[in-house]
Short mmCIF file of the C-alpha atoms (twelve columns), coordinates in Angstrom:
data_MODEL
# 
_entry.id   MODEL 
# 
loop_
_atom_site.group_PDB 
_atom_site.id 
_atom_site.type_symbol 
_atom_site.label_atom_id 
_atom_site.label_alt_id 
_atom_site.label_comp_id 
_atom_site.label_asym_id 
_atom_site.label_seq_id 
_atom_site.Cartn_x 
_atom_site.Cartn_y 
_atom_site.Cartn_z 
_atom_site.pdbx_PDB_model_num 
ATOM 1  C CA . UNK A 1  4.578   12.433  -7.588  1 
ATOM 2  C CA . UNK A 2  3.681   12.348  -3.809  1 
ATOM 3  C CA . UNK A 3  5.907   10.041  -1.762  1 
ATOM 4  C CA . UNK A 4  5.538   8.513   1.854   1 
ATOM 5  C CA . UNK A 5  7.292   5.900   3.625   1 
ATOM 6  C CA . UNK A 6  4.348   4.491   5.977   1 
ATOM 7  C CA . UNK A 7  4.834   1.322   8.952   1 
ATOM 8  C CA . UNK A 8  2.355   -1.279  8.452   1 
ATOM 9  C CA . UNK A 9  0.583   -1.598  12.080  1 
ATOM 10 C CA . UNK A 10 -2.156  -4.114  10.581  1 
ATOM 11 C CA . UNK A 11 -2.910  -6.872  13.082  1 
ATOM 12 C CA . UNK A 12 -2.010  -9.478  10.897  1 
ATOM 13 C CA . UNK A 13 0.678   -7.427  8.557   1 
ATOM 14 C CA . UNK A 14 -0.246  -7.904  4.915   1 
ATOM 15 C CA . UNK A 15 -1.877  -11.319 4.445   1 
ATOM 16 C CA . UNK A 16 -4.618  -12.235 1.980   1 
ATOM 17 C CA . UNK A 17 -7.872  -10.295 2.923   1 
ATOM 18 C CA . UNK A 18 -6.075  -6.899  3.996   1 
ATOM 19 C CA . UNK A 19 -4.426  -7.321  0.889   1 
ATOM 20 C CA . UNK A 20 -7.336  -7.830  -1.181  1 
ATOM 21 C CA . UNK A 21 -8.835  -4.806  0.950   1 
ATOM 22 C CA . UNK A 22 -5.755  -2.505  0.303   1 
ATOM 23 C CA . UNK A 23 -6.106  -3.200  -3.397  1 
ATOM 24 C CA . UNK A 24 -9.836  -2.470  -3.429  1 
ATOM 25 C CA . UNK A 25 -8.651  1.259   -1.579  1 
ATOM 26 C CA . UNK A 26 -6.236  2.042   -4.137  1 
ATOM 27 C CA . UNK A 27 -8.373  0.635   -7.194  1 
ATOM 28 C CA . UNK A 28 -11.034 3.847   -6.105  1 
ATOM 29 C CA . UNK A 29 -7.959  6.032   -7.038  1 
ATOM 30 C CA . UNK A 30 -7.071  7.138   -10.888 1 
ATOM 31 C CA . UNK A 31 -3.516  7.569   -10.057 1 
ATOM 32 C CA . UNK A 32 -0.910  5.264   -10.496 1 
ATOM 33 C CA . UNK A 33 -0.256  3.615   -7.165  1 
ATOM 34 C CA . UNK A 34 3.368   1.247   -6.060  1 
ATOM 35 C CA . UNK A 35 4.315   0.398   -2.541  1 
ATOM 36 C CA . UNK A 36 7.846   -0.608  -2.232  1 
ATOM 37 C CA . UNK A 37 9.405   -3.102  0.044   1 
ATOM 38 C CA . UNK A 38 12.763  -2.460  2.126   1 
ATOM 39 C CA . UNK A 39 14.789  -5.209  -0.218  1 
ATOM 40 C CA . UNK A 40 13.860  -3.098  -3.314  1 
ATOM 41 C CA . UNK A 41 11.018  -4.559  -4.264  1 
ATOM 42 C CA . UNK A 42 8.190   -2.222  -6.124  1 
ATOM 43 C CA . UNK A 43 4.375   -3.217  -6.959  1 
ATOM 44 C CA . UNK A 44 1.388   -1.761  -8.804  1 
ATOM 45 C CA . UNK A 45 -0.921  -1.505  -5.235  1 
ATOM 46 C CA . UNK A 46 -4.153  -2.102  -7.708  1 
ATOM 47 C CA . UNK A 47 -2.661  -5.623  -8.162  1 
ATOM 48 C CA . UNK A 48 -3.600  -8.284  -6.051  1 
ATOM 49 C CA . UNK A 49 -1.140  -10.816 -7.414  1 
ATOM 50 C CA . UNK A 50 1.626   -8.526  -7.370  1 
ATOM 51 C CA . UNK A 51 1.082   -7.094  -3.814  1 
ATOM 52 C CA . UNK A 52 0.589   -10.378 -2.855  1 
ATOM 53 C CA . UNK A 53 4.640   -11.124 -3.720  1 
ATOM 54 C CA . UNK A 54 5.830   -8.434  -0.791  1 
ATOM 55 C CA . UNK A 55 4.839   -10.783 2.192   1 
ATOM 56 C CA . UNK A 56 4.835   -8.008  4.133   1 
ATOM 57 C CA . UNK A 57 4.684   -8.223  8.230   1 
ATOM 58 C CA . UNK A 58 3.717   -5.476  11.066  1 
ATOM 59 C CA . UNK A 59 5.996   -3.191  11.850  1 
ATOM 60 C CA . UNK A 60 7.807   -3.556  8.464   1 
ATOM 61 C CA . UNK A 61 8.022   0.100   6.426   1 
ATOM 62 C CA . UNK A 62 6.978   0.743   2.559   1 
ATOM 63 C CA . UNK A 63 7.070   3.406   0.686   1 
ATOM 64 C CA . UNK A 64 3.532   4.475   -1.522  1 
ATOM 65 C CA . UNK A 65 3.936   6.321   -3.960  1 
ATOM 66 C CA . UNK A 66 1.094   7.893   -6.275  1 
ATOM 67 C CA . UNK A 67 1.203   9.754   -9.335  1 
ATOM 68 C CA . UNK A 68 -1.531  11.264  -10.835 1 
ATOM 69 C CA . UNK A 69 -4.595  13.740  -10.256 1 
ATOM 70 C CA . UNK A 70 -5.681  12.216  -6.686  1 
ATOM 71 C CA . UNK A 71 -2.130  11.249  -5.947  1 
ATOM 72 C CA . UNK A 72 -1.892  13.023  -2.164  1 
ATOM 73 C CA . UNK A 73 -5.755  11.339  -1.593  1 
ATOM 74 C CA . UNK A 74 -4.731  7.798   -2.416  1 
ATOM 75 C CA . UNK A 75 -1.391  7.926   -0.492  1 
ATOM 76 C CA . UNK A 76 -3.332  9.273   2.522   1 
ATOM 77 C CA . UNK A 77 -5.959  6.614   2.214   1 
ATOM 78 C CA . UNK A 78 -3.227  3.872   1.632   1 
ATOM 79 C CA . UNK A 79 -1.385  5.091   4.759   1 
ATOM 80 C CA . UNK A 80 -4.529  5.759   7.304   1 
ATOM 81 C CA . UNK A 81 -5.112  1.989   6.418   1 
ATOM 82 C CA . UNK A 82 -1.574  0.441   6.549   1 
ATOM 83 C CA . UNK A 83 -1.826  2.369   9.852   1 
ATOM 84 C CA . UNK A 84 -5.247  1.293   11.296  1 
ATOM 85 C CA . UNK A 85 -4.769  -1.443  13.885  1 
ATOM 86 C CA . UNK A 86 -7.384  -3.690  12.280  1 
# 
């Protein structure tokens, strides 16, 4: 399991379409992917209804997590776009 606790500099923070956009990233990925909120909170980052749920603003940290074959790839793709100042 590859673990890394990533601050969300996206413009906007996580609303609808960088949502929708993060989901498409990890969806290219066979691993199992969750970010996790401060409060606890843990979601499958392939769905958008779920990842949806964490209402998640700039500057706020998560945690992605990956397991799986491409598990370092898809946390490094998940965190160079949390990180991208869109």
């Amino acid at each position: 399991m590859v673990k890394k606790d990533v601050e969300i500099r996206l413009s906007g923070g996580l609303e609808a379409r960088p949502i929708a956009v993060l989901v498409q990233i990890a969806s290219q990925f066979d691993s199992k992917i969750y970010l996790g909120a401060a409060d606890g909170k843990k979601v499958n980052a392939k769905s958008i209804m779920g990842m949806m749920t964490l209402g998640l603003p700039v500057g706020e940290k998560v945690s992605v997590e990956a397991e799986g074959a491409d598990a370092e790839a898809s946390v490094d793709a998940i965190e160079k776009y949390l990180t991208s100042q869109e």
